[in-house]
N, C-alpha and C positions, 0 to 999 in steps of 0.2 A: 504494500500500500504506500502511497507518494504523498508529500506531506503538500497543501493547495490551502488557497483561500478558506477561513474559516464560516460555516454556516450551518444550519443545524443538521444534527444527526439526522440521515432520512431515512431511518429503521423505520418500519411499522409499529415495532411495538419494541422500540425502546426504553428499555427499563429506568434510564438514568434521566428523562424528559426532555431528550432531542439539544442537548448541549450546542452550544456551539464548536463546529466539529472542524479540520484540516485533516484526515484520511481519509483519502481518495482509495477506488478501486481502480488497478491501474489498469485491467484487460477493458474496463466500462470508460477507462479515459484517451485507451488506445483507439477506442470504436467509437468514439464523439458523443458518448455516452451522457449525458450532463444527467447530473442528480445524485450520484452513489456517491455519497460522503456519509462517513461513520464515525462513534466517537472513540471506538477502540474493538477491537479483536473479536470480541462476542456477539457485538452486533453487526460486522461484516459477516462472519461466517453462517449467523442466523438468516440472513437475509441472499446466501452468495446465489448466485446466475437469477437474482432479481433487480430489478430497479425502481427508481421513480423516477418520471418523464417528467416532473416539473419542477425540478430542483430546488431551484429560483423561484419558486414563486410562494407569493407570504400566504400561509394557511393561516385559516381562523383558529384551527383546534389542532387537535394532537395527529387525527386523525393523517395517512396518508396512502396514495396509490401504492399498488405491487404489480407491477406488471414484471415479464413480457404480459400480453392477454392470451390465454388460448386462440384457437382459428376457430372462425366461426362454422357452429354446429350446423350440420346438415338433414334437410327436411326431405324425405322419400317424396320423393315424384307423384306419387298418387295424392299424394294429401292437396286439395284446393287451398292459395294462396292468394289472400289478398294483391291489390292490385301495384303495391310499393313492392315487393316484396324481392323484384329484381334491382330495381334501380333506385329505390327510398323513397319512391318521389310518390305521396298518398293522391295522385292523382281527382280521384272522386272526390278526396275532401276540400281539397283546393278550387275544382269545379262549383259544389256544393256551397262554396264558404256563404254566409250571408241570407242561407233562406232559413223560414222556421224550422222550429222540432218536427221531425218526422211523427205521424201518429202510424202507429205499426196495428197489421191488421191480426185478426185472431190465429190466424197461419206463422205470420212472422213473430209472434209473441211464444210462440212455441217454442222456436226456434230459438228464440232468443232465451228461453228457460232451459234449453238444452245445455248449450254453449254455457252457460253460466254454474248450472250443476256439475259439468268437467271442471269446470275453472275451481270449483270450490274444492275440489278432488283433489287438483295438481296445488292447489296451495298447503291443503293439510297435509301432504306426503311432503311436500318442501316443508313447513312446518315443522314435524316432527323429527327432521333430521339435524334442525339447528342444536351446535353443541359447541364448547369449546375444541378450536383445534381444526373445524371443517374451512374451508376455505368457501367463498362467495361464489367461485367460479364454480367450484364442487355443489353448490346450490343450485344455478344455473342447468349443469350438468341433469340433475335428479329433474327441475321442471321442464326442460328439453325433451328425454327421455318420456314423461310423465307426460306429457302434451302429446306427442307423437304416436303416444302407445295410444290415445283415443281417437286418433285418424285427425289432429286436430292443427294448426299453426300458432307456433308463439307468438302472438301480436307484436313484442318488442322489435323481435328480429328484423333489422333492415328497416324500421320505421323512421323514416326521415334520418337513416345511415345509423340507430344504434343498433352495436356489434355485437350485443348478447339475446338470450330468449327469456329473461326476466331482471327488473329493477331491484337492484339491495343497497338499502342504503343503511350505513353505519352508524350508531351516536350522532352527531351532531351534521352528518347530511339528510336533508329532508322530504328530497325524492329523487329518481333520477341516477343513484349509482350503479356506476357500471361495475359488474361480476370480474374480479382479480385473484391473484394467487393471498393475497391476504387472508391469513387464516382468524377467526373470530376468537376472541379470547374472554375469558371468564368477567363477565360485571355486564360486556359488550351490549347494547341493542339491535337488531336488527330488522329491518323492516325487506317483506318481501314481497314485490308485489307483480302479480299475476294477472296476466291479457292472455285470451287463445280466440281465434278464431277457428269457428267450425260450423258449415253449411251456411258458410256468407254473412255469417251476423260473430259479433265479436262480444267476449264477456270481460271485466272486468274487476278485481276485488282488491287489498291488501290489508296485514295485519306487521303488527309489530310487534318481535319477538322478545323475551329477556332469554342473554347468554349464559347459562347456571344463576348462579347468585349475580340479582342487582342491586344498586344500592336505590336509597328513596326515594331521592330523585326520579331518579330512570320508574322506578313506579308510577309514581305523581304523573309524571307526563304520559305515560301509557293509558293510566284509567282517567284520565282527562280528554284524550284523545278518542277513544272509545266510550265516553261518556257524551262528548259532543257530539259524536255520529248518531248516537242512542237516540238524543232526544230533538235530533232535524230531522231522523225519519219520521221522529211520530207527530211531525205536524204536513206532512205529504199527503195530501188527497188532491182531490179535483179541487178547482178556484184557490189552490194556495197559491200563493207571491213567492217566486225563486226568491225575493230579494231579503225578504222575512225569515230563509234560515240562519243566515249572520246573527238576526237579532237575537235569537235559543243560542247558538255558538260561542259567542264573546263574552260572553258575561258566565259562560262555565269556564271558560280558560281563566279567566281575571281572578274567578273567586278561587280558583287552584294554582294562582300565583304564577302563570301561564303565559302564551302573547300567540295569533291567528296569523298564519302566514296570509299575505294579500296578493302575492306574485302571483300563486298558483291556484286552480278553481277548479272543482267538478265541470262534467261536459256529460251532453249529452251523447247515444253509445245504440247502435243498432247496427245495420251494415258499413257503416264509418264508427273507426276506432273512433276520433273525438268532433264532435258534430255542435249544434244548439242541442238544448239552450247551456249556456255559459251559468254556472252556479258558485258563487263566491262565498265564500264561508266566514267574512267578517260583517259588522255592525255596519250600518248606514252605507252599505254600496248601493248602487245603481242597478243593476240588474233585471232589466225588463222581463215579462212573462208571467203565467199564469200554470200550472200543473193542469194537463188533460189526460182522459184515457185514452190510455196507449202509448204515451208517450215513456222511454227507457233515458234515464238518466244516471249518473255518478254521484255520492256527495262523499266527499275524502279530507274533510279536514288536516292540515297540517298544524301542530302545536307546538311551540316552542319553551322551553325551559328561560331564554332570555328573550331578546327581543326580538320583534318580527322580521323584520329583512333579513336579507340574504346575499350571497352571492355566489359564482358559479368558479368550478376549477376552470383550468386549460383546455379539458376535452369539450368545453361545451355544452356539457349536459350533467355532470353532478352540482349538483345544489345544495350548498350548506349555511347552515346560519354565519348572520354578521359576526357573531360575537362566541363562537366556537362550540355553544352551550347544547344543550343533544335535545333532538327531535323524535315526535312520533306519531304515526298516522294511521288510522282504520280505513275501508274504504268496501263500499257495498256496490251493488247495480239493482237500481230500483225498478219496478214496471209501473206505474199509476192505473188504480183500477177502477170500475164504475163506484167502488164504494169507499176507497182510501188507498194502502201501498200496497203490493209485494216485494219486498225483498230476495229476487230471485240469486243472490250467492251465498244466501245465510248460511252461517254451522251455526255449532254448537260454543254456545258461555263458555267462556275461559274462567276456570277457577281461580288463576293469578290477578284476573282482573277487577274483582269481586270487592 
């Protein structure tokens, strides 16, 4: 190792809190490698034939990438593939942009219960596998596999160029992470979140997991998170106001010492992965609309332990808090019916949530 500029250890999980570090790896500085600096001996060889691609660049939190990434998992030719799914490019939705909510007919409502009952499948099999030790990619890996097995496509994959087949985001990233050699370590959060398409309609869910023991924190925002989902679904029937679930939202986060992310929003979800109507999950937004039957929407609150902003790595698509503080998110696919919701990706009560 060669002695370089000092700046912090880019171990994933270095023990000593990312010191300011001057040993370089030299095979990763031979190949224009930027990023692999360590604070000493333990933490190179924990980390050796990995890196991190953004060396330089100021993280909020502790948290960081581990790549190389694996190559992207491959979908048997039989399976129907939405319409990105060569070139990223969601065509339909882009076409579509700007008209109302779809009302889906009694046919495509099926369909659309279909797809969401796999979805709920491939999350609880990815679910039970979170431990210390497993790596993100290895998550990944199991909902790939888990999707494929029901003739079905990972909505992720290839959607506007992301490189995996499900989102995991870590402690204090809020949605949006990409699956890496990063193994989860004990206290960890993880949130996993699951798209598949199958028979032309797409389903959507996520939960957020604890990694063995977590500390209170990491509670607090879990059943805050899930506590906010809880009580926007049960004001969904026909003539409710999208703009009116912020109002139940925000005032559960506050009273649990919380903050509402405002970047990111529920959407609406039928044969386009993200459609109208747009559903924002803080106080006083704007959000035109009214809930009809038939219509399939998302509400996926994000919660934060500190403040609400955010901002995004290098790759363009992880998203972590301002202030490096850890996030958590549930997230359903609702139906609106003649007489109030369905819930078409429900399981079963978490007891840790209770």
């Amino acid at each position: 190792m060669s002695a370089a500029v000092a700046i912090p250890c880019q171990s994933s999980n270095c023990p000593n809190g990312h010191p300011a570090s001057r040993l370089e790896c030299p095979t990763c500085n031979k190949l224009g490698i930027k990023g692999s600096y360590f604070c000493g001996q333990d933490c190179f060889k924990a980390n050796y034939g990995t890196f991190n691609p953004f060396g330089t660049f100021k993280f909020t939190g502790s948290l960081r990438p581990v790549y190389p990434l694996s190559p992207r998992r491959v979908v048997p030719d039989h399976i129907p593939r939405p319409d990105y799914a060569e070139d990223g490019i969601p065509t339909s939705e882009n076409r579509r942009a700007g008209q109302p909510p779809r009302i889906l007919t009694p046919e495509e409502q099926e369909k659309m219960r279909t797809a969401c009952r796999l979805a709920r499948e491939v999350l609880d099999i990815a679910g039970a596998a979170v431990r210390p030790g497993i790596t993100t990619d290895e998550l990944d890996a199991i909902v790939h596999q888990a999707t494929i097995d029901r003739d079905a496509y990972p909505s992720p994959l290839n959607y506007r160029n992301f490189p995996k087949s499900v989102c995991t985001s870590v402690n204090e990233v809020i949605c949006h992470g990409i699956p890496d050699k990063r193994k989860l370590q004990e206290g960890d959060i993880v949130n996993i979140d699951v798209s598949l398409y199958k028979d032309g309609f797409h389903a959507d869910l996520n939960e957020t997991y604890p990694v063995g023991r977590v500390d209170d924190d990491s509670k607090r925002v879990m059943r805050t998170a899930r506590k906010c989902l809880d009580e926007a679904i049960k004001l969904c029937k026909p003539g409710a106001l999208f703009r009116d679930l912020g109002k139940t939202i925000e005032p559960i986060a506050r009273a649990n010492g919380c903050s509402v992310v405002r970047t990111y929003c529920g959407h609406g979800i039928n044969d386009l992965f993200h459609c109208a109507p747009n559903v924002p999950h803080y106080a006083k937004n704007k959000a035109i609309g009214t809930m009809k039957p038939g219509m399939c929407f998302t509400i996926e609150p994000m919660i934060n332990l500190g403040h609400w902003d955010l901002e995004h790595w290098p790759d363009d698509w992880t998203c972590v808090t301002i202030d490096g503080k850890r996030s958590a998110q549930f997230e359903e696919t609702l139906l609106i019916t003649e007489t109030g919701v369905e819930i078409l990706t429900a399981g079963k009560p978490r007891a840790d949530l209770q």
